[in-house]
N, CA, C and O atoms as a GROMACS GRO file, in nm:
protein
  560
    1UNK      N    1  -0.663  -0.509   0.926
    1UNK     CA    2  -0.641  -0.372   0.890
    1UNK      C    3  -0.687  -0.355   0.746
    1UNK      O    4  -0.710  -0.459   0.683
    2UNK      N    5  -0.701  -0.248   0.690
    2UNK     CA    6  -0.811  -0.198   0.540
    2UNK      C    7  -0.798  -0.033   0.531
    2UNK      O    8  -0.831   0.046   0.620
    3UNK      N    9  -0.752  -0.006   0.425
    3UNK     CA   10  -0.742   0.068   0.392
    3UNK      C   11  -0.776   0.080   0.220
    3UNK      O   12  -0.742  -0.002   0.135
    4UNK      N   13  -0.833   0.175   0.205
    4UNK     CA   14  -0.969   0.194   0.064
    4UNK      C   15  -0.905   0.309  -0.003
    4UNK      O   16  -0.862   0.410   0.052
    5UNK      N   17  -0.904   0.282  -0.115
    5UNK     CA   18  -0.824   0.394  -0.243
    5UNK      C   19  -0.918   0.374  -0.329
    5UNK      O   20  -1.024   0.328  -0.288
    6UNK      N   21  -0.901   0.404  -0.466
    6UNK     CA   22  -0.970   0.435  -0.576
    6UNK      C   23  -0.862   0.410  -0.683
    6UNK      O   24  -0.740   0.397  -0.671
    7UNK      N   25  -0.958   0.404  -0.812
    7UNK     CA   26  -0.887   0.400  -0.909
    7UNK      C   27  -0.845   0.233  -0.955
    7UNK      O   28  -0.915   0.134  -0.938
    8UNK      N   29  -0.701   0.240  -1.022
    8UNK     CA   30  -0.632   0.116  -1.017
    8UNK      C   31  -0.517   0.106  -0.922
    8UNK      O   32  -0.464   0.195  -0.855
    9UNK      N   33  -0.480  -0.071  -0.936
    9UNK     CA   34  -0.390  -0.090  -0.862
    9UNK      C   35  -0.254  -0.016  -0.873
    9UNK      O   36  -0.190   0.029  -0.778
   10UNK      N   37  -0.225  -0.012  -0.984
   10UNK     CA   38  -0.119   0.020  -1.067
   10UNK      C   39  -0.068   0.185  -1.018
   10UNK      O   40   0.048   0.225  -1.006
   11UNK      N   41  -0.187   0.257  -0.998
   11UNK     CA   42  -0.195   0.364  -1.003
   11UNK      C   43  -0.192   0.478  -0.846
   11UNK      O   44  -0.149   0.587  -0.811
   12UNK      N   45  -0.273   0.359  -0.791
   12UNK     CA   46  -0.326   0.439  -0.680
   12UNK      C   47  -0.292   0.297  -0.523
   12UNK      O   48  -0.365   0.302  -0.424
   13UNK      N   49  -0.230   0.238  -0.528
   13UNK     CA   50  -0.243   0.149  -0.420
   13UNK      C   51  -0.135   0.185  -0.367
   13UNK      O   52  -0.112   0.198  -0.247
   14UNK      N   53  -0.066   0.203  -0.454
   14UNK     CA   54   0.061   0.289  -0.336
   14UNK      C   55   0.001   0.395  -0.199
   14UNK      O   56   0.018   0.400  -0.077
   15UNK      N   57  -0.073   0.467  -0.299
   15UNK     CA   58  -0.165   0.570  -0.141
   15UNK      C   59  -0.237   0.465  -0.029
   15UNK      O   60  -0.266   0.526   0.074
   16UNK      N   61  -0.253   0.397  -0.028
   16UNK     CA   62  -0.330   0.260   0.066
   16UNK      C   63  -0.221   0.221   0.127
   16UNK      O   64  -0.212   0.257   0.244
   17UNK      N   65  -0.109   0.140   0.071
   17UNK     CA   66   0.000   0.085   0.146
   17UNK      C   67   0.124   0.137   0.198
   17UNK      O   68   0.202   0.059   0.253
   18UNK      N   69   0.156   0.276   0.186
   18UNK     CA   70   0.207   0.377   0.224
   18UNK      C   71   0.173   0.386   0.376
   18UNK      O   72   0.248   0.360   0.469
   19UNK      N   73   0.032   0.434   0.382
   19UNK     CA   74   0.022   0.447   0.565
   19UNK      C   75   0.010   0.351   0.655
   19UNK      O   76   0.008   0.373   0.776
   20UNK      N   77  -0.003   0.180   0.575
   20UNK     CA   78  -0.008   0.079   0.665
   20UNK      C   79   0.155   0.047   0.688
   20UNK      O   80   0.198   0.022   0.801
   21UNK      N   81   0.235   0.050   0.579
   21UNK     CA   82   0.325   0.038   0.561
   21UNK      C   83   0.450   0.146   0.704
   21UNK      O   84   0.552   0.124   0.769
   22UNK      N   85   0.347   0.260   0.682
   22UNK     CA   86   0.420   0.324   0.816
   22UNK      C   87   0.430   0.301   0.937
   22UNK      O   88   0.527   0.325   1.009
   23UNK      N   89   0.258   0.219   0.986
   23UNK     CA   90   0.237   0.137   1.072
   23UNK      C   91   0.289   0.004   1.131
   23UNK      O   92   0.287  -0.049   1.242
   24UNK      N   93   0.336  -0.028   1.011
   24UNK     CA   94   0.356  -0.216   1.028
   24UNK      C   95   0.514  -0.203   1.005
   24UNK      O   96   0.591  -0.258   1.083
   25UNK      N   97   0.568  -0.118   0.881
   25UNK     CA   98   0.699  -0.089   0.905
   25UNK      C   99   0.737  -0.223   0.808
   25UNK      O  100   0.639  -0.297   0.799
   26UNK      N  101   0.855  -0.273   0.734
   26UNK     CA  102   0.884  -0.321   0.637
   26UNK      C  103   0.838  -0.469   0.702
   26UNK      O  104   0.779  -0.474   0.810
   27UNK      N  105   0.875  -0.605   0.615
   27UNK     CA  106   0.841  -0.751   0.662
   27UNK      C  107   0.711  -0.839   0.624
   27UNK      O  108   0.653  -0.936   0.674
   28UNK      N  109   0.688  -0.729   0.476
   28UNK     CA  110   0.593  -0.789   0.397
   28UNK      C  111   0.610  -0.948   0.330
   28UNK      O  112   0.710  -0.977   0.264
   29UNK      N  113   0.511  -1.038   0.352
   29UNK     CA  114   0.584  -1.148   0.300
   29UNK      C  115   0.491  -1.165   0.159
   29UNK      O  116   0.555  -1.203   0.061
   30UNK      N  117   0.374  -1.145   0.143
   30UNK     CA  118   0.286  -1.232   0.026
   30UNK      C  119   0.212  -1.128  -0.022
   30UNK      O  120   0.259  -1.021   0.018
   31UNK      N  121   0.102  -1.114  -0.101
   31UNK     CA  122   0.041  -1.052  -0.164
   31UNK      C  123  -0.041  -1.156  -0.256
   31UNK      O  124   0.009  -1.244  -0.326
   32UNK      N  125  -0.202  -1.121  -0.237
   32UNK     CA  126  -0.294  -1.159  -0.339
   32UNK      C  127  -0.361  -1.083  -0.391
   32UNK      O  128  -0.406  -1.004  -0.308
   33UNK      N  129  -0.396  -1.061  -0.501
   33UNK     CA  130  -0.479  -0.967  -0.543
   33UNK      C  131  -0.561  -1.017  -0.640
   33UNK      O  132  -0.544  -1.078  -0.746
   34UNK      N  133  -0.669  -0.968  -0.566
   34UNK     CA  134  -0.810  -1.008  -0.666
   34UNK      C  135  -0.871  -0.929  -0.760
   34UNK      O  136  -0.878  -0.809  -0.735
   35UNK      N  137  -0.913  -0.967  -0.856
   35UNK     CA  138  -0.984  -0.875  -0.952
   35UNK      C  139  -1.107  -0.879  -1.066
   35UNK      O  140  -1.092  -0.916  -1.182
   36UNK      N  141  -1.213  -0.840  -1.012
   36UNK     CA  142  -1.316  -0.807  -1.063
   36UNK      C  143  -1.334  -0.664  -1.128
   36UNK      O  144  -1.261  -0.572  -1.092
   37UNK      N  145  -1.433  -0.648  -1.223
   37UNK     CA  146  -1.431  -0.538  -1.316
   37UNK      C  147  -1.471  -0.397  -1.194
   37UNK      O  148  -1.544  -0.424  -1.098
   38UNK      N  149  -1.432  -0.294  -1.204
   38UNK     CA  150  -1.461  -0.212  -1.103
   38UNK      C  151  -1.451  -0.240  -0.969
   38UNK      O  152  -1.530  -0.188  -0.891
   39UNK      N  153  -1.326  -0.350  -0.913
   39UNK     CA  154  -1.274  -0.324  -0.799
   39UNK      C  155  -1.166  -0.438  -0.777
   39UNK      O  156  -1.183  -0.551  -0.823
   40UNK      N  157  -1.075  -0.408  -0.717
   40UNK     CA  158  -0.934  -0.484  -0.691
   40UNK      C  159  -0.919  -0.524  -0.520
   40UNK      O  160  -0.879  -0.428  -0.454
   41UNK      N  161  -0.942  -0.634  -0.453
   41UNK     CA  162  -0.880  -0.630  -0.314
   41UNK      C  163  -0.788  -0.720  -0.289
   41UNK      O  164  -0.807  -0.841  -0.300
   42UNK      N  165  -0.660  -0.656  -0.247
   42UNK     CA  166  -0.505  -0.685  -0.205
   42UNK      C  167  -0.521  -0.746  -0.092
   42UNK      O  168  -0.571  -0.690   0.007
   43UNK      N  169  -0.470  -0.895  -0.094
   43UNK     CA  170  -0.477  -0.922   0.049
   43UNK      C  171  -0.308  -0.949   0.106
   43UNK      O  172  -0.246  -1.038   0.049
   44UNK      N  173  -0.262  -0.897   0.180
   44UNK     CA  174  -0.096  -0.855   0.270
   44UNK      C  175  -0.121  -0.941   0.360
   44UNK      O  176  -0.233  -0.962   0.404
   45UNK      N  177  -0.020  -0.996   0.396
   45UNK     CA  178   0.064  -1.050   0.489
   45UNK      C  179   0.194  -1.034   0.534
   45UNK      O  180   0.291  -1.083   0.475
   46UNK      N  181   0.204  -0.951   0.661
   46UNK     CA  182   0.322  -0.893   0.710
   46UNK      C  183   0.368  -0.978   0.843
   46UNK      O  184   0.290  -1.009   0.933
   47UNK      N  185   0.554  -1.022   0.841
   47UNK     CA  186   0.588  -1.113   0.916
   47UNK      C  187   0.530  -1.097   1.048
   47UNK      O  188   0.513  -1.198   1.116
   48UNK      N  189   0.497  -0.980   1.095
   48UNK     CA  190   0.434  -0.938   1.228
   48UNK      C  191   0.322  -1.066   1.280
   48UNK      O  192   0.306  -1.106   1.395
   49UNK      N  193   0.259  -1.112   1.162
   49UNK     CA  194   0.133  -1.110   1.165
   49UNK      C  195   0.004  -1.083   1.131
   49UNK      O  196  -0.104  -1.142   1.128
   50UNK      N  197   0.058  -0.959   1.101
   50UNK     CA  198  -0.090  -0.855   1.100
   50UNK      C  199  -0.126  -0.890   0.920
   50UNK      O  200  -0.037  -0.880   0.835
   51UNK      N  201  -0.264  -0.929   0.885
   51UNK     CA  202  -0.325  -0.918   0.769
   51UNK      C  203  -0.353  -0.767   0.730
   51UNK      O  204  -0.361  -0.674   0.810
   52UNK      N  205  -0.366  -0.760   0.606
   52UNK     CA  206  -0.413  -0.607   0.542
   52UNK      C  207  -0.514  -0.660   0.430
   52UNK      O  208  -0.530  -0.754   0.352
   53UNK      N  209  -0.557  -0.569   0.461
   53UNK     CA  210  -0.703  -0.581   0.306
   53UNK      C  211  -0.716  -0.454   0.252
   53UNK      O  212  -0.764  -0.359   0.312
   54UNK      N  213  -0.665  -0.453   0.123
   54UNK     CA  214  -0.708  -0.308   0.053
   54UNK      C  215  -0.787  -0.298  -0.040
   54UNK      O  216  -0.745  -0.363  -0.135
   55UNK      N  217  -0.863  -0.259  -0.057
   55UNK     CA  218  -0.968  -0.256  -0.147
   55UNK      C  219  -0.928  -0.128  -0.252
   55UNK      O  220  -0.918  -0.015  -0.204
   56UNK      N  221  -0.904  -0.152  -0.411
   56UNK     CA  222  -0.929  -0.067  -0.503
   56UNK      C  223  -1.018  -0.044  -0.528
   56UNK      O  224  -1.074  -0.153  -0.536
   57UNK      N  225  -1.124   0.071  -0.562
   57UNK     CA  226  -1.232   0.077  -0.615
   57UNK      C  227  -1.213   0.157  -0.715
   57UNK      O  228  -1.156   0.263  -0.693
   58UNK      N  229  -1.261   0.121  -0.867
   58UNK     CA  230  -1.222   0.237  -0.932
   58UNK      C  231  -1.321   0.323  -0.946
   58UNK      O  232  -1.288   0.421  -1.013
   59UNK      N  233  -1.442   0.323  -0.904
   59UNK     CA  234  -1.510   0.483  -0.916
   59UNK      C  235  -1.498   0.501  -0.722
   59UNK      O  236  -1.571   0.584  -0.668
   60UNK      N  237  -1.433   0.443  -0.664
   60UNK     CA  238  -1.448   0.463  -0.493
   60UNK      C  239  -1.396   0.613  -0.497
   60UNK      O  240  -1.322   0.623  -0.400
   61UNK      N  241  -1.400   0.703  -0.546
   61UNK     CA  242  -1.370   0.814  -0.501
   61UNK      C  243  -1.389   0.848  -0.358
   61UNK      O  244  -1.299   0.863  -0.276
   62UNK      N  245  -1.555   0.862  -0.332
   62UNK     CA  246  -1.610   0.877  -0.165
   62UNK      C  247  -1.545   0.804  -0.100
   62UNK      O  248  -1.518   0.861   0.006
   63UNK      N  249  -1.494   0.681  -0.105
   63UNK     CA  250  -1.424   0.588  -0.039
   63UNK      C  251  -1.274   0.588   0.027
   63UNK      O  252  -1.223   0.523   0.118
   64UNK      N  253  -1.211   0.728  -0.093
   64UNK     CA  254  -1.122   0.738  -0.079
   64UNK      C  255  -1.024   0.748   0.077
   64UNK      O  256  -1.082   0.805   0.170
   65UNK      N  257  -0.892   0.699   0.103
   65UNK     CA  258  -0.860   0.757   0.227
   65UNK      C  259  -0.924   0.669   0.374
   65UNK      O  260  -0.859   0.686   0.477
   66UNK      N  261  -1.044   0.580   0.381
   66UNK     CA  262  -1.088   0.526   0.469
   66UNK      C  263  -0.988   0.435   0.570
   66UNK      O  264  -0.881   0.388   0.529
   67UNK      N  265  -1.012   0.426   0.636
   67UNK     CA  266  -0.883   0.339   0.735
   67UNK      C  267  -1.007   0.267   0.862
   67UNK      O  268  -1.089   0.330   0.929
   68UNK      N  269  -0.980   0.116   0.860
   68UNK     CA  270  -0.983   0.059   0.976
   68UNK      C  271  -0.916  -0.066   1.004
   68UNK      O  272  -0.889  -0.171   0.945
   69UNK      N  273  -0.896  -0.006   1.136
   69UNK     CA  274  -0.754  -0.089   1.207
   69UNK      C  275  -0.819  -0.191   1.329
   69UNK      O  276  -0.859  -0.133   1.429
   70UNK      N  277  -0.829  -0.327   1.324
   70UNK     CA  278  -0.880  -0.394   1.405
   70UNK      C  279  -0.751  -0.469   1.488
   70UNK      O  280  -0.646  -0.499   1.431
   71UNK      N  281  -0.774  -0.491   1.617
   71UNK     CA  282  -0.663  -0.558   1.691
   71UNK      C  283  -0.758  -0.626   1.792
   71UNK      O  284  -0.880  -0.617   1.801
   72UNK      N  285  -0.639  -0.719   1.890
   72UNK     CA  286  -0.698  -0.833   1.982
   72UNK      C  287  -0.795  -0.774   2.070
   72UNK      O  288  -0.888  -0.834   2.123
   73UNK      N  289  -0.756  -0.602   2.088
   73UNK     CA  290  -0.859  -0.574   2.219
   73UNK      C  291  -0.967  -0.450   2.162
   73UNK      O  292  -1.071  -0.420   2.220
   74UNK      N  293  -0.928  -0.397   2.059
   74UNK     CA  294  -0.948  -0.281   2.007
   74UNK      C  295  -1.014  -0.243   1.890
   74UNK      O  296  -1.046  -0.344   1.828
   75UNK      N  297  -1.050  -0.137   1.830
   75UNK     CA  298  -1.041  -0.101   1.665
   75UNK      C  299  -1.071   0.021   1.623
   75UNK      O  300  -1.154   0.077   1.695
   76UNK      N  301  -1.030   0.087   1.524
   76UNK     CA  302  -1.028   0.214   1.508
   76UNK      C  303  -1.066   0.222   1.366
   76UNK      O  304  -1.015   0.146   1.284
   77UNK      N  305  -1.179   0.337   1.322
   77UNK     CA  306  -1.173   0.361   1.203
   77UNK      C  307  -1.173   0.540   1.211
   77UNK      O  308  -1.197   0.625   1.298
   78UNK      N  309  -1.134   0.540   1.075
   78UNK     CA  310  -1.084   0.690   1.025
   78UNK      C  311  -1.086   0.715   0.923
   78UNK      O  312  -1.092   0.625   0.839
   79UNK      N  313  -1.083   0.872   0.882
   79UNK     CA  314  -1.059   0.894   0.708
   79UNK      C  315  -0.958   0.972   0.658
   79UNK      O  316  -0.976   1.092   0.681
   80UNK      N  317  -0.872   0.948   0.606
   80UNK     CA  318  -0.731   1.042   0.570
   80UNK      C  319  -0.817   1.123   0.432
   80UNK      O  320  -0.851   1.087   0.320
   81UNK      N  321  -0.829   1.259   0.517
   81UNK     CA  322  -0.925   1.305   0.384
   81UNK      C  323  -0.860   1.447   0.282
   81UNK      O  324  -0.875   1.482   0.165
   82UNK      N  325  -0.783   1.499   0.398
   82UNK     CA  326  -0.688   1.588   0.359
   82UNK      C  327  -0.588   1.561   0.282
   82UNK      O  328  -0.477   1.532   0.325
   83UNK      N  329  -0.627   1.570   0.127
   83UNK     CA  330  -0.529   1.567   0.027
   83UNK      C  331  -0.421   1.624  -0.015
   83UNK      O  332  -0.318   1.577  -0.064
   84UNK      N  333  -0.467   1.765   0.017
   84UNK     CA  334  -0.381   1.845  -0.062
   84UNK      C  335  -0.258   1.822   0.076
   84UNK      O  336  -0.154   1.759   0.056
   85UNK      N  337  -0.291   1.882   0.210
   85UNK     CA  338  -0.151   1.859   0.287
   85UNK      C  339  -0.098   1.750   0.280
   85UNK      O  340   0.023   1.739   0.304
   86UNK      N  341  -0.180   1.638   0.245
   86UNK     CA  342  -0.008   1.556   0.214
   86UNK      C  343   0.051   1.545   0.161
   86UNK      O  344   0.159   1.489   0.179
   87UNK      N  345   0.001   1.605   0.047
   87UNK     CA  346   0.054   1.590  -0.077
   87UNK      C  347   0.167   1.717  -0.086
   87UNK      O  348   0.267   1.731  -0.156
   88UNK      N  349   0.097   1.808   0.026
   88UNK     CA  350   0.195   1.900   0.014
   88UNK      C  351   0.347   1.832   0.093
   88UNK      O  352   0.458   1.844   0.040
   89UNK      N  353   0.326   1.764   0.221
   89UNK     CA  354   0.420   1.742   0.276
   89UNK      C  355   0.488   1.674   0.211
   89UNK      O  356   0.606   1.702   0.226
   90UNK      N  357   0.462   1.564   0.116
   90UNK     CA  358   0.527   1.537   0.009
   90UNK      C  359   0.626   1.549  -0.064
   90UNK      O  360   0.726   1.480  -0.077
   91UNK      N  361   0.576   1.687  -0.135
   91UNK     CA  362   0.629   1.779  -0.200
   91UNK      C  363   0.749   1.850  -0.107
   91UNK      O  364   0.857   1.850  -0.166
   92UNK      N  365   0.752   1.899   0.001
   92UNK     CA  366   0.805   1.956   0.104
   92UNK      C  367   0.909   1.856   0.157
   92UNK      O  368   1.019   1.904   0.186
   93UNK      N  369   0.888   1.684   0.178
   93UNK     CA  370   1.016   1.615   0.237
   93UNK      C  371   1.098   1.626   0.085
   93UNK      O  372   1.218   1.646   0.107
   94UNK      N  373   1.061   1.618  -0.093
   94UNK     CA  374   1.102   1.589  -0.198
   94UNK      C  375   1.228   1.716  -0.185
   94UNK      O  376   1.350   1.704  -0.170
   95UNK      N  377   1.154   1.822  -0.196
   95UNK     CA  378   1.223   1.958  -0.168
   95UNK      C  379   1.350   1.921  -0.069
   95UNK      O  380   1.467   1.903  -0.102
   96UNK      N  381   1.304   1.918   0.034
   96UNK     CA  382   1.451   1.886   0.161
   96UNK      C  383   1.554   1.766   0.113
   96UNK      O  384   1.675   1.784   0.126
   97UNK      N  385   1.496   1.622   0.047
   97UNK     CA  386   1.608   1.577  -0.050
   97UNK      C  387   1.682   1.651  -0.104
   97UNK      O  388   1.779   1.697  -0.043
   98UNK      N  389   1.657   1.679  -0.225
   98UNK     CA  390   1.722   1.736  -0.340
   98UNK      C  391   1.822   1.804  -0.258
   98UNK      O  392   1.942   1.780  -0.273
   99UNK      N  393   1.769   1.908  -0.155
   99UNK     CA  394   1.861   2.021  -0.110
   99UNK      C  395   1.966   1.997   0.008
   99UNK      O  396   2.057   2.075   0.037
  100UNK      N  397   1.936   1.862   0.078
  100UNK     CA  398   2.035   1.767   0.158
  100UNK      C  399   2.066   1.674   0.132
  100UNK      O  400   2.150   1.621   0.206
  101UNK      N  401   2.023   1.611   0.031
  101UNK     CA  402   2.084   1.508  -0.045
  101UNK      C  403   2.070   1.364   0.051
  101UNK      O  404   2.130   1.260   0.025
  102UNK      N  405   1.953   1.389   0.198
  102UNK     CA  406   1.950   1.314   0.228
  102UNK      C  407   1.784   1.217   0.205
  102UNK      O  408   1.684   1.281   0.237
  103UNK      N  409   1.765   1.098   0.164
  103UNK     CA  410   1.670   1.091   0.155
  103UNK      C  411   1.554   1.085   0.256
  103UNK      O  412   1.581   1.070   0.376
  104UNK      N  413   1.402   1.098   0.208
  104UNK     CA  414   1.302   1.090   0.342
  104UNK      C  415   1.307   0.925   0.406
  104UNK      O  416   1.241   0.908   0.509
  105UNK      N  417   1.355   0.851   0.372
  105UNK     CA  418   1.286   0.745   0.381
  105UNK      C  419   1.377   0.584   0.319
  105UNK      O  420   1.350   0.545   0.206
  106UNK      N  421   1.474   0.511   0.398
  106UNK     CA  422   1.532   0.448   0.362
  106UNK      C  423   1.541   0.388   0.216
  106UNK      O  424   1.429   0.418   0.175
  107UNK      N  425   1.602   0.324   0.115
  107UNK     CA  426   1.573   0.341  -0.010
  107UNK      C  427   1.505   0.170  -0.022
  107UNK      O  428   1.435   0.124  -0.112
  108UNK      N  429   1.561   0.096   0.118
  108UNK     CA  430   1.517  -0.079   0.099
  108UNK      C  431   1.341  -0.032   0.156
  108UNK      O  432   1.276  -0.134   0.130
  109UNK      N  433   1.273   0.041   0.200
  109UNK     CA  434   1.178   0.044   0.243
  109UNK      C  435   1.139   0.081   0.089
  109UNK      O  436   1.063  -0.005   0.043
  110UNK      N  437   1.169   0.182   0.001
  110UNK     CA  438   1.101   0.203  -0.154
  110UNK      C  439   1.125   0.098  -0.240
  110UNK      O  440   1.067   0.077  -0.347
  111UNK      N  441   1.224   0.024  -0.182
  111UNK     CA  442   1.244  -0.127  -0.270
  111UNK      C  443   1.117  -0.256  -0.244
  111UNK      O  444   1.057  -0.331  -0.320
  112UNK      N  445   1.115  -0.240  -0.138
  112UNK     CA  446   1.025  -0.301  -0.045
  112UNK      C  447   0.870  -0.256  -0.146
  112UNK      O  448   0.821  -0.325  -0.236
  113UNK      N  449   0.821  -0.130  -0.099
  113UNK     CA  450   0.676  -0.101  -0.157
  113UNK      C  451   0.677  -0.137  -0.312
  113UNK      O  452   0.564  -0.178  -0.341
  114UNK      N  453   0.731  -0.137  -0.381
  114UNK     CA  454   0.797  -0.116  -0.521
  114UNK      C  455   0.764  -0.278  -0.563
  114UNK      O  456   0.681  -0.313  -0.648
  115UNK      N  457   0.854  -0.369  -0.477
  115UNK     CA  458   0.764  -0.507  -0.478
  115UNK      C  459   0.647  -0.564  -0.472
  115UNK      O  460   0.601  -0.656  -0.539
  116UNK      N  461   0.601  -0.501  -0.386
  116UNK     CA  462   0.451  -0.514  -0.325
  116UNK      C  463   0.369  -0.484  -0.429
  116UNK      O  464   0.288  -0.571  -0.458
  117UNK      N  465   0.368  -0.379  -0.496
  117UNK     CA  466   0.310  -0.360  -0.660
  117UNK      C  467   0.297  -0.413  -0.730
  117UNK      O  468   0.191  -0.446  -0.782
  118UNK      N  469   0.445  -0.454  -0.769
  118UNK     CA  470   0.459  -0.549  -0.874
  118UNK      C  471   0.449  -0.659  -0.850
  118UNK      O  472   0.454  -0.727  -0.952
  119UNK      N  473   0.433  -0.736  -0.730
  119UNK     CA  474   0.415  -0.868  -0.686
  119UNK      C  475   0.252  -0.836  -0.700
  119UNK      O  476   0.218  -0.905  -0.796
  120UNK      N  477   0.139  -0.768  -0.654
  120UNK     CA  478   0.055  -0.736  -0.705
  120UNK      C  479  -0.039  -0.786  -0.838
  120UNK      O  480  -0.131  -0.865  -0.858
  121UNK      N  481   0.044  -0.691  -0.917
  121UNK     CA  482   0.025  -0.733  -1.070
  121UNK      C  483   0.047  -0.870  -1.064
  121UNK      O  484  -0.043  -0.951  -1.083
  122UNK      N  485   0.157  -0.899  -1.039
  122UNK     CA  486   0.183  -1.069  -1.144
  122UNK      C  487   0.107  -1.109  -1.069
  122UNK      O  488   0.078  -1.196  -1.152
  123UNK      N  489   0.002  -1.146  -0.938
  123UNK     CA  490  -0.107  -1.195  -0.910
  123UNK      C  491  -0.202  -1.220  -0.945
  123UNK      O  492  -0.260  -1.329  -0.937
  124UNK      N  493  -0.255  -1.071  -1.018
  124UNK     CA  494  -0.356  -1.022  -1.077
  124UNK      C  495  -0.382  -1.146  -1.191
  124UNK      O  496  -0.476  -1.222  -1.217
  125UNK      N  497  -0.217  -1.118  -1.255
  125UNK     CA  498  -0.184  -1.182  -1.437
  125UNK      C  499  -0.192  -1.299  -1.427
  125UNK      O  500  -0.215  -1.358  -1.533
  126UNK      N  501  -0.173  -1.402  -1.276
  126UNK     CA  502  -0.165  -1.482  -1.256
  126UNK      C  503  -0.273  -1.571  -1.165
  126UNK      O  504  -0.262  -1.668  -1.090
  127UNK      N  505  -0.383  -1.489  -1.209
  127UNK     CA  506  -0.552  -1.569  -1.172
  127UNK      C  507  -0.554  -1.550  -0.982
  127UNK      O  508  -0.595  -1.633  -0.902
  128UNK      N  509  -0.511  -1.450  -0.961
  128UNK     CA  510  -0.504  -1.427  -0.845
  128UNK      C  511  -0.421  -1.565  -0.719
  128UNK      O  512  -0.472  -1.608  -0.616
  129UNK      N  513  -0.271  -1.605  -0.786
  129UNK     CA  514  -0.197  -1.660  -0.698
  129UNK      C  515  -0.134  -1.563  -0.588
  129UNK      O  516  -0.104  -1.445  -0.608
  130UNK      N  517  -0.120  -1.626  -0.477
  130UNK     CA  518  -0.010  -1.571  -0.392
  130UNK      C  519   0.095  -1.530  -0.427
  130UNK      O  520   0.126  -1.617  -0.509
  131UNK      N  521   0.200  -1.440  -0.425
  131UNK     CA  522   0.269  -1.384  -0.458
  131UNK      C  523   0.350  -1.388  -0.372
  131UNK      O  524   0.315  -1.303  -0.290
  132UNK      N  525   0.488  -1.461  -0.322
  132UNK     CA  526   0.589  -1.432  -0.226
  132UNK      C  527   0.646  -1.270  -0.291
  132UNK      O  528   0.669  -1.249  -0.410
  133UNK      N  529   0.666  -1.147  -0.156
  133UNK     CA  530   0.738  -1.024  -0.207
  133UNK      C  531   0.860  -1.078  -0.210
  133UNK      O  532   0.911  -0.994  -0.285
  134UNK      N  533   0.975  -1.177  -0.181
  134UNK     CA  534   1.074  -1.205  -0.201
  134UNK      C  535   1.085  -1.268  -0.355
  134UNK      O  536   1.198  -1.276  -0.403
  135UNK      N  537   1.009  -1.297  -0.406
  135UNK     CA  538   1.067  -1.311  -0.554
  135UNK      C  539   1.040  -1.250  -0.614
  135UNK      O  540   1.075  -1.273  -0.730
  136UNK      N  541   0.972  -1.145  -0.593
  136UNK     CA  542   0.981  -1.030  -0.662
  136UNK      C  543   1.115  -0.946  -0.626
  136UNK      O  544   1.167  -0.865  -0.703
  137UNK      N  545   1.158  -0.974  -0.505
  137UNK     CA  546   1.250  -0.874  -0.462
  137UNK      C  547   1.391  -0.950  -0.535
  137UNK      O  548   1.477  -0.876  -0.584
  138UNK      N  549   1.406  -1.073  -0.539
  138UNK     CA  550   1.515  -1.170  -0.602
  138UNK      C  551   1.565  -1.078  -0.775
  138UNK      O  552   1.671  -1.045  -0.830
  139UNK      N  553   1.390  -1.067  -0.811
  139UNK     CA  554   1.437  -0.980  -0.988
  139UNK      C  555   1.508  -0.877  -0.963
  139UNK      O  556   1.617  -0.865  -1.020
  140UNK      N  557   1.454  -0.763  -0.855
  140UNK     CA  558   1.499  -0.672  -0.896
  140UNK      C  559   1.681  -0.628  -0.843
  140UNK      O  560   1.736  -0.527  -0.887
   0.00000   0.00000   0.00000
């Protein structure tokens, strides 16, 4: 699975691992991340099984949003290109918080992505080692 953002990691990989993350659903175990000047690729490992490859690009603008999903019998590619509605829906589940006080989205699943970042980075900082998300998750 691959999913293509832009920009930096720091910044923008959350939009990449957000919709795999919806797919695959929490049980992230590792994270590598590589880095060359003008592009970053995250390599995931989720207990499922399933590998992820995300590619940062920082001028990937055109790139932005790309999705392909390969499986044992199958594969699908796509482009999440519509920005503004998600961003609106976004905005729209943020709204229904505040005003039900209930959240969109379990808070160990934002603990969860939140790792994945920052396990990320210290990869990066760390000549591109593997990264268990559980010791990242141990700090916080």
């Amino acid at each position: 699975m691959s999913f293509v953002t832009a920009k930096q990691w720091e910044r923008y990989g959350i939009h990449a691992l957000e919709p795999a993350f919806v797919l695959l659903g929490p049980g992230f175990l590792s994270i590598r991340l590589e880095s060359r000047p003008g592009i970053e690729v995250a390599h995931l490992v989720h207990r499922g099984g399933a590998q992820l490859t995300l590619p940062v690009i920082s001028a990937g603008g055109a790139t932005f949003g790309a999705v392909h999903v390969c499986g044992t019998v199958d594969q699908a590619h796509f482009r999440l290109a519509d920005t503004y509605t998600a961003f609106r829906h976004q905005l729209l589940r943020y709204i229904d918080f505040v005003r039900s006080g209930r959240p969109p989205h379990p808070f160990q699943d934002t603990v969860e992505l939140m790792a994945i970042i920052i396990a990320g980075i210290r990869s990066r900082h760390e000549g591109s080692r593997c990264v268990e998300i559980e010791e990242i998750k141990d700090l916080l």
